[in-house]
C-alpha positions in Angstrom: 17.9 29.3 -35.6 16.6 27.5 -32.6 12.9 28.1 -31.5 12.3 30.6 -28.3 10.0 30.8 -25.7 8.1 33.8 -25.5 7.0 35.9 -22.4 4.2 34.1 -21.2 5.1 30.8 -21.8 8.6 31.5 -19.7 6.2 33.2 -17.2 3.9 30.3 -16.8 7.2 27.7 -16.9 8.6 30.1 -13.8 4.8 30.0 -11.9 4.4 26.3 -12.6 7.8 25.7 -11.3 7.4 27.8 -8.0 4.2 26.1 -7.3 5.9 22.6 -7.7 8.7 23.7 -5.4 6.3 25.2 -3.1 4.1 21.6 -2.5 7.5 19.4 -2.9 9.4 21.7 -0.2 5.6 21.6 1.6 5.6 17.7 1.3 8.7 16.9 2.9 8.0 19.3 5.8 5.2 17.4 6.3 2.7 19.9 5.7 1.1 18.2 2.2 0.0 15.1 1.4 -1.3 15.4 -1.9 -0.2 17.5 -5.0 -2.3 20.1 -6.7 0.3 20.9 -9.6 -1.4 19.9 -13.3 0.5 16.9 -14.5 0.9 16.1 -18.2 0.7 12.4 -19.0 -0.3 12.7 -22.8 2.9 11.0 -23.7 2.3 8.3 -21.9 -0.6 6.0 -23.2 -2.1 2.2 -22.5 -1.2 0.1 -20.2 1.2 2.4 -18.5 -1.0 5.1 -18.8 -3.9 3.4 -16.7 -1.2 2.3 -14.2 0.1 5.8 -13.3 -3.8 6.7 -13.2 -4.5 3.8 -10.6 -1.3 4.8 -9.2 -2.4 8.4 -8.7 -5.1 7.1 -6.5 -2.9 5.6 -3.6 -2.9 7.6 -0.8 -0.2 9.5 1.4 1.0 6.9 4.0 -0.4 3.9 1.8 1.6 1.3 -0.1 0.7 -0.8 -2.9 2.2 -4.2 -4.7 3.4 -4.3 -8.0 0.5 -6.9 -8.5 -1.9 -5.1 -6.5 -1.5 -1.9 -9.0 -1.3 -4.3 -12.2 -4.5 -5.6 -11.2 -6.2 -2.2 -10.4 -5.2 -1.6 -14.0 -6.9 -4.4 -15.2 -4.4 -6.8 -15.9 -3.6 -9.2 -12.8 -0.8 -11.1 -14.3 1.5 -8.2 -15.7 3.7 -7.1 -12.1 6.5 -6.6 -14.5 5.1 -4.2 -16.7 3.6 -2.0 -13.7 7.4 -2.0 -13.0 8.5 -0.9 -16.5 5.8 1.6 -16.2 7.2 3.2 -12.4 10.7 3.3 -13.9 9.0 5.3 -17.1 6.9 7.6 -14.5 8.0 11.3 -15.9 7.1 12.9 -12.8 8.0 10.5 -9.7 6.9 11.7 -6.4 4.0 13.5 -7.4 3.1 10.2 -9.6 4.0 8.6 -6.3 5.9 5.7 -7.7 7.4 5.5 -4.3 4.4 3.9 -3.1 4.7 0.3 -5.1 6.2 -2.1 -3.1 7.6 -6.1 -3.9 4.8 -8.4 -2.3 7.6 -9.8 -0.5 7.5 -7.2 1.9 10.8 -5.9 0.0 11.2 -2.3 -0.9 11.2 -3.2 -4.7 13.3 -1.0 -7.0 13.1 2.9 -7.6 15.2 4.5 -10.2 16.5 7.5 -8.4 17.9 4.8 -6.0 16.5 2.8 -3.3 18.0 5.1 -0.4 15.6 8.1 -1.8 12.6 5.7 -2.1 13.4 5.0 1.6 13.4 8.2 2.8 9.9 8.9 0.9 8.3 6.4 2.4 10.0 7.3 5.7 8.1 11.1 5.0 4.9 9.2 4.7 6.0 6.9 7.9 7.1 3.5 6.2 10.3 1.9 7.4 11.9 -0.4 5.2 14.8 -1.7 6.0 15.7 -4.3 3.1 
């Protein structure tokens, strides 16, 4: 027999849910530039962990590097794993993973697709064209 939700905990599924659509559709209107929804990163632990926690603290309309954000974690030298942890982000957007950028001046990579990271930094007035 498979396990079932009860009342309340499909009730506060359905109020967390409408509140999430509520900022998201509120974001991309341009009427919210932070997120008040409670996020749950207990799976996610160490090095990624204090990544998405730095990561958290980037502002609407700022951008950081993938080296900048490694070393905010404490760990200068590890770019590559602040990568592993954006494409590991369980909650992009409101994690703002769309914020980490290639020192290059590149876009960098986003998992949903570079197009979508595009058009969220476009929302918080980046261009990026390459």
């Amino acid at each position: 027999m498979l396990p079932t939700a009860t009342h309340a905990e499909t009730g506060r599924e359905a109020a967390f849910a409408r509140l999430l659509l509520g900022e998201l559709g509120e974001y991309f209107a341009g009427q919210r530039r932070g997120f008040t929804v409670p996020v749950e990163l207990s799976a996610v632990s160490g090095f990624f962990a204090r990544v998405l926690s730095e990561l958290c603290k980037v502002p609407y309309g700022a951008v950081v590097t993938y080296g900048q954000l490694a070393a905010l974690a404490g760990k200068p030298k590890a770019a590559r794993a602040v990568g592993a942890a954006m494409r590991n982000n369980p909650v992009p957007i409101v994690v703002p993973c769309h914020r980490v950028v290639a020192a290059n001046g590149d876009i960098g990579g986003f998992t949903p697709g570079l197009e979508i990271k595009r058009r969220l930094l476009g929302v918080e007035g980046h261009v990026y064209l390459r």
